[in-house]
MILO-972033 format. One record per residue: x, y, z of N, C-alpha, C in turn. Coordinates in steps of 0.02 Angstrom, whole numbers, plus 50000, padded with zeros to 5 digits. Layout:
BEGIN
XYZXYZXYZ ...
//
This chain:
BEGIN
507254694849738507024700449697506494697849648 505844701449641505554700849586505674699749508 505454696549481505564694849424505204702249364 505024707349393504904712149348505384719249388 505534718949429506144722349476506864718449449 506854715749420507484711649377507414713549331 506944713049280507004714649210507084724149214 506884727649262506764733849266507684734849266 507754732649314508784732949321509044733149254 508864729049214509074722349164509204728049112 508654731249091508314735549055508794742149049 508824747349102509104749649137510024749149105 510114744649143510824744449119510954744249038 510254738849023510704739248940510304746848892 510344750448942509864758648881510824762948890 511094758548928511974763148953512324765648878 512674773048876512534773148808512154778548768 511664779148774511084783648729511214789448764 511154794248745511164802848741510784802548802 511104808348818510464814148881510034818148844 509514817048845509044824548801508674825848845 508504833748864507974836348892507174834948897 506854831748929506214830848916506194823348876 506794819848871506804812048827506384806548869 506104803448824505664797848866505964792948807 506484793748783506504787748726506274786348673 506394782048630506924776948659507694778548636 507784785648588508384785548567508764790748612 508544794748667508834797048714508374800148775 508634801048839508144801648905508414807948935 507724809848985508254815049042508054808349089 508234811249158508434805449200507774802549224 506994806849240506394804849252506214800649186 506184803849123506054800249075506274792049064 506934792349084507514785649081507034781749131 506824780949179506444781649248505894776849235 505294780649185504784780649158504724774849110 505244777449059505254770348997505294763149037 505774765649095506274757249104505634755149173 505184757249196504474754949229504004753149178 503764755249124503194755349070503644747149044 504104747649033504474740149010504414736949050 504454738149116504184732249134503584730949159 503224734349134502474732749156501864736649207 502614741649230502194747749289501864752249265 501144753649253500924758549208500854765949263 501334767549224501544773949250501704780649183 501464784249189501604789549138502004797349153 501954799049121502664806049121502674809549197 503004809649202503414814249269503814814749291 503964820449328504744823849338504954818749378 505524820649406505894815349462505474815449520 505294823649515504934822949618504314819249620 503994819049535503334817549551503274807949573 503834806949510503924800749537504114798849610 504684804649638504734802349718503884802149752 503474806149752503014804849774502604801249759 502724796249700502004790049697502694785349739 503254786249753503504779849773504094780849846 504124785949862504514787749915504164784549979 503494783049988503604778450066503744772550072 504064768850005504324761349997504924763249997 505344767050047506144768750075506354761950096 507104759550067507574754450095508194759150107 508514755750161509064757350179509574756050134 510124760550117510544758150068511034751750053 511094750650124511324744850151510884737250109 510104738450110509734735150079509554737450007 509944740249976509504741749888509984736149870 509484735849814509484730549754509404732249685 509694729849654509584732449569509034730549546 508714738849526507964739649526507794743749560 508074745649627507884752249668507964757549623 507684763549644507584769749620508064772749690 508734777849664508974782649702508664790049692 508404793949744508234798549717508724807149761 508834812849717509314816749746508744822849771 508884825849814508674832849838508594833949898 507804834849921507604837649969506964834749953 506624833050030506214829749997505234834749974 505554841049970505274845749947505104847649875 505744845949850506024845349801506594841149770 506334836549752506804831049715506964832849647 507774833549627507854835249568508194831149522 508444825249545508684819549495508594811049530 508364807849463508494802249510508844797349465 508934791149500509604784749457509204779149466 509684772849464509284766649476509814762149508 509944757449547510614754349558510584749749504 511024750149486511194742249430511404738749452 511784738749499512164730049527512384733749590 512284726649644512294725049694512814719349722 513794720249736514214715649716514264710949784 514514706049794514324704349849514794708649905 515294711749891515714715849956514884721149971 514584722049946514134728849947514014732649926 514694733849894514774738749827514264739349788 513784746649776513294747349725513714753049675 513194749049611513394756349543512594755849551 512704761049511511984765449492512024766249398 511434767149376511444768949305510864773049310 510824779749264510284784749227510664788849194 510234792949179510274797949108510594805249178 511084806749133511664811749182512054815549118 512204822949163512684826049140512474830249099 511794832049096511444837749038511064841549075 510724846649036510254852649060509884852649037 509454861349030508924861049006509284864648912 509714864248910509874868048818510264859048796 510254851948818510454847248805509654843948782 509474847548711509094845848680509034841148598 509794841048597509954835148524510564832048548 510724827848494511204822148500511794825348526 511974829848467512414834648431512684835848521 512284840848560512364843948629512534838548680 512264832548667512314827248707513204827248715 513294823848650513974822348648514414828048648 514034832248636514704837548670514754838948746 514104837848763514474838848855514454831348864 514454827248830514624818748866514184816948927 513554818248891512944816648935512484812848905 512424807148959512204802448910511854794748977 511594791848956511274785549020512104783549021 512344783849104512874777049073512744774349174 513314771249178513494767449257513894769949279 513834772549339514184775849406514434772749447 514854775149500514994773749566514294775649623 514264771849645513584771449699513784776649757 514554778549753514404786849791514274792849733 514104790849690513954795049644513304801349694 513554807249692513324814149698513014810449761 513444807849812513154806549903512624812249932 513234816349920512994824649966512364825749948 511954825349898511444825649880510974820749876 511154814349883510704808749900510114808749949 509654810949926508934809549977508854803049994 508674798749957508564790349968508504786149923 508404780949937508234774249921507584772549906 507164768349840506564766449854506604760249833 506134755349848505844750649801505294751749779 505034751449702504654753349670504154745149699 504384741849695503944733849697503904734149760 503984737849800503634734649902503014735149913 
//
């Protein structure tokens, strides 16, 4: 793995924690493109604001098989018409086992702290079947 596809993971895991806010790019809370955005600009990908799909499309033809993601991949959910959330894997155990981390569990009225913590939406770490049924794919942002 790259040494800026590491720090992107790195990054990533330690934002676990901070609020969900609508439209958040940080650094004191994200929606899940925003979370996305910060944790690439940190590490060096100059990339600027966009939704989840827009990001699937600067990076959806660098598809890995899930079998092959690595912490640092980008998971992204929908259709690939419409992409409406995406994650990141955080760790990769050696059985295979992936978690995932992003900004989850809010809407569009999860606009302050206050709302955050009341629906308990917030960046944290998942189970890597986290929301399957809806899993479009896998990317590497660095291929």
């Amino acid at each position: 793995m790259n040494a800026q596809k590491a720090q992107f993971a790195e990054w990533c895991r330690g934002e676990s924690g901070k609020p969900y806010l609508w439209g958040g790019s940080g650094p004191d809370g994200y929606d899940c493109s925003g979370f996305i955005i910060a944790g690439l600009q940190y590490s060096g990908v100059g990339i600027t604001d966009h939704t989840a799909h827009q990001i699937y499309c600067i990076f959806g033809n660098n598809q890995v098989d899930i079998s092959d993601a690595e912490p640092g991949d980008i998971v992204f959910y929908g259709r690939p018409e419409r992409v409406h959330h995406c994650m990141v894997v955080a760790q990769r155990w050696s059985s295979g086992h992936i978690t995932l981390v992003g900004a989850r569990g809010g809407n569009s009225t999860t606009t302050t702290v206050d709302a955050a913590r009341e629906m308990r939406a917030m960046v944290d770490i998942v189970d890597g079947t986290y929301w399957a049924s809806e899993r479009l794919c896998f990317v590497d942002p660095w291929k």
